[in-house]
VMD Tcl script that draws the C-alpha trace (Angstrom):
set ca {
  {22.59 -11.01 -3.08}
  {24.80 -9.00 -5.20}
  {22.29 -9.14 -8.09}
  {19.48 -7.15 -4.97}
  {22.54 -4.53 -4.49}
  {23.36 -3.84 -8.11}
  {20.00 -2.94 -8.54}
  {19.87 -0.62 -6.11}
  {22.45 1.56 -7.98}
  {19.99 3.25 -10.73}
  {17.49 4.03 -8.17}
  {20.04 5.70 -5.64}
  {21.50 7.43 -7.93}
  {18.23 8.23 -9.56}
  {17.11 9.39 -6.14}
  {20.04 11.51 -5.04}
  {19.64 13.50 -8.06}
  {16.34 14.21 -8.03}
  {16.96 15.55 -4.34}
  {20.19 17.27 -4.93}
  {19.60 19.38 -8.06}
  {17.00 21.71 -7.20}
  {19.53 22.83 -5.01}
  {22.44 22.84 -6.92}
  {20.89 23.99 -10.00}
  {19.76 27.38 -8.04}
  {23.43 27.91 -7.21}
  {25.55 26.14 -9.71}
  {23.18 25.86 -12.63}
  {23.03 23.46 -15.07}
  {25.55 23.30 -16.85}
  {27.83 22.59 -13.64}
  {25.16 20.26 -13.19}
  {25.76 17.58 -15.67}
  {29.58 18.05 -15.61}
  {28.97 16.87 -11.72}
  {26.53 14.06 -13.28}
  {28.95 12.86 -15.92}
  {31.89 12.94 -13.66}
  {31.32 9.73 -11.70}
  {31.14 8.17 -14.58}
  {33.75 8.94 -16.03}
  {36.04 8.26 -13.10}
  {34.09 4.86 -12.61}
  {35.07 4.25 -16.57}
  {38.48 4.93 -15.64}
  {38.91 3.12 -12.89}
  {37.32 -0.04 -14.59}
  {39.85 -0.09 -18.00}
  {42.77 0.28 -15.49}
  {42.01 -2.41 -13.17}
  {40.68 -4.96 -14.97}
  {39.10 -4.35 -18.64}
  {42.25 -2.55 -20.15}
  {44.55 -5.15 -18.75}
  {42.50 -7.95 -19.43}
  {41.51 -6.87 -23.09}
  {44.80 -6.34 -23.68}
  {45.86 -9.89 -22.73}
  {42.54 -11.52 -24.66}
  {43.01 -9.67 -27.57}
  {46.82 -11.57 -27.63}
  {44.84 -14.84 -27.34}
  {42.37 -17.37 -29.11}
  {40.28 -18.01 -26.04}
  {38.15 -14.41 -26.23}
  {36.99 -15.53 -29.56}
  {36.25 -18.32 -28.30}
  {34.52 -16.80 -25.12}
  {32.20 -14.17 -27.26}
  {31.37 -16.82 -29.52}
  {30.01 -19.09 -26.85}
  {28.26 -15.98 -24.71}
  {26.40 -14.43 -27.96}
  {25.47 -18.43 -28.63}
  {24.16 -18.40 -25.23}
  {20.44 -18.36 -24.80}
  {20.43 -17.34 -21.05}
  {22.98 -14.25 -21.98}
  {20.41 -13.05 -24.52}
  {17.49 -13.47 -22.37}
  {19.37 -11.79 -18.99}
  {19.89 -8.93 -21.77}
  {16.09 -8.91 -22.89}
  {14.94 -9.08 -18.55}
  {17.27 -6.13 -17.97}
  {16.24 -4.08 -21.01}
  {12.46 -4.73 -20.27}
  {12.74 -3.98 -16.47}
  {15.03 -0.68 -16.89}
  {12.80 0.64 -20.00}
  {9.61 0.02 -18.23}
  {11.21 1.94 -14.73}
  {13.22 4.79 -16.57}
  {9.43 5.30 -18.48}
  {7.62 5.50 -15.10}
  {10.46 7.51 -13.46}
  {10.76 9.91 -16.15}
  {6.76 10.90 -16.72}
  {6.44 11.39 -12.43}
  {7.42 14.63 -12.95}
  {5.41 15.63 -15.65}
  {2.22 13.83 -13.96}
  {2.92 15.66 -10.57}
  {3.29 19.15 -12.85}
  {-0.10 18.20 -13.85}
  {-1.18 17.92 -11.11}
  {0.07 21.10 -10.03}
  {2.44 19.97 -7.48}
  {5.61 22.78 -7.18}
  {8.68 21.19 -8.70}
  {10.62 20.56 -5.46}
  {8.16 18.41 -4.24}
  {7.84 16.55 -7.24}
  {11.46 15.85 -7.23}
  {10.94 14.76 -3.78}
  {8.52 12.26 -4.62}
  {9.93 11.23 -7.48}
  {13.29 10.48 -5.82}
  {11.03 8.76 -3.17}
  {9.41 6.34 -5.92}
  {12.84 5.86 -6.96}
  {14.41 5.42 -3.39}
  {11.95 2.43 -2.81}
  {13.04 0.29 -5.97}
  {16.35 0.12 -3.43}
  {14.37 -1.67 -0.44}
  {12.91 -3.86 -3.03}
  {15.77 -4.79 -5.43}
  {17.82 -5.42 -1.97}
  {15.04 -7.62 0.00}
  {14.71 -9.50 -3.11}
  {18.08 -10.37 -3.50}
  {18.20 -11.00 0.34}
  {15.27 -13.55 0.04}
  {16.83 -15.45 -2.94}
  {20.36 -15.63 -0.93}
  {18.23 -17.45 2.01}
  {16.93 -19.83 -0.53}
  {13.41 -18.72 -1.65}
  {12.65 -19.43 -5.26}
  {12.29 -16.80 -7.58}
  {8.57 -17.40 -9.01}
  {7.67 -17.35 -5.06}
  {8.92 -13.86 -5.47}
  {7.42 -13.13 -8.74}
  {3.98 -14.25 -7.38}
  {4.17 -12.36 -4.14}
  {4.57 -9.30 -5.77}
  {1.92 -10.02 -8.41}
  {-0.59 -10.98 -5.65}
  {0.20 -7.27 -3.73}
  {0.58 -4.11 -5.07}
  {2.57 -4.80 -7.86}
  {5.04 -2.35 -6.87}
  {2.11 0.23 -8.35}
  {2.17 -1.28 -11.59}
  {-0.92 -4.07 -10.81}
}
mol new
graphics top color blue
foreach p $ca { graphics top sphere $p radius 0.5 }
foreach p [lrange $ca 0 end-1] q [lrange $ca 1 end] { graphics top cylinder $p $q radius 0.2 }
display resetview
């Protein structure tokens, strides 16, 4: 379940940005912008080192055991191949995501609205990435997943 919802962050935020900066670009422009991009982050990197990755590295870095702990994760064959999923599945996305607005401009479609639908093709990686992770909390198997999606649509990509 948590897995459906932590996928839904790239795509929300993906989507509120595409919505929002038309309009704040026209009256902030864009240099405000990114510092208003950049600045969750940064509070979110903040907020992690102080409540749990600063104090905890601190305390590892005193001990054996996160030797021990890297050594066994970067041995790990399922670690390597959750990294190799997740870098397939966000290059593949961040490559469609990025070109819709060039495609739509090609299509001569005014920039607003292809932010709109952009953040719209974004927006609906949420509904998926949370009714996924909904469906493998109530016990279906993930190839049942994987096939139902490669018997539809494909999510556009089939």
């Amino acid at each position: 379940m948590m897995l459906g919802l932590w996928g839904a962050y790239m795509p929300f935020g993906t989507a509120a940005a595409l919505l929002a900066s038309p309009w704040l670009l026209h009256r902030f422009g864009w240099q405000s912008l990114w510092w208003l991009l950049a600045a969750p982050s940064l509070v979110m990197a903040v907020w992690v080192w102080e409540r749990g990755a600063g104090r905890r590295q601190r305390a590892l870095s005193r001990s054996a055991a996160w030797t021990a702990r890297l050594q066994r994760t970067l041995s790990s064959r399922g670690a390597w191949l959750m990294a190799l999923t997740f870098a397939v599945y966000s290059g593949q996305w961040l490559a469609v995501i990025g070109f819709l607005p060039s495609i739509y401009a090609q299509a001569a479609i005014a920039g607003e609205t292809a932010g709109a639908l952009t953040a719209l093709a974004a927006a609906m990686n949420i509904v998926g990435n949370a009714a996924a992770g909904r469906l493998l909390q109530r016990g279906v198997a993930a190839p049942t997943l994987l096939l139902l999606w490669l018997r539809g649509d494909g999510g556009g990509c089939g």
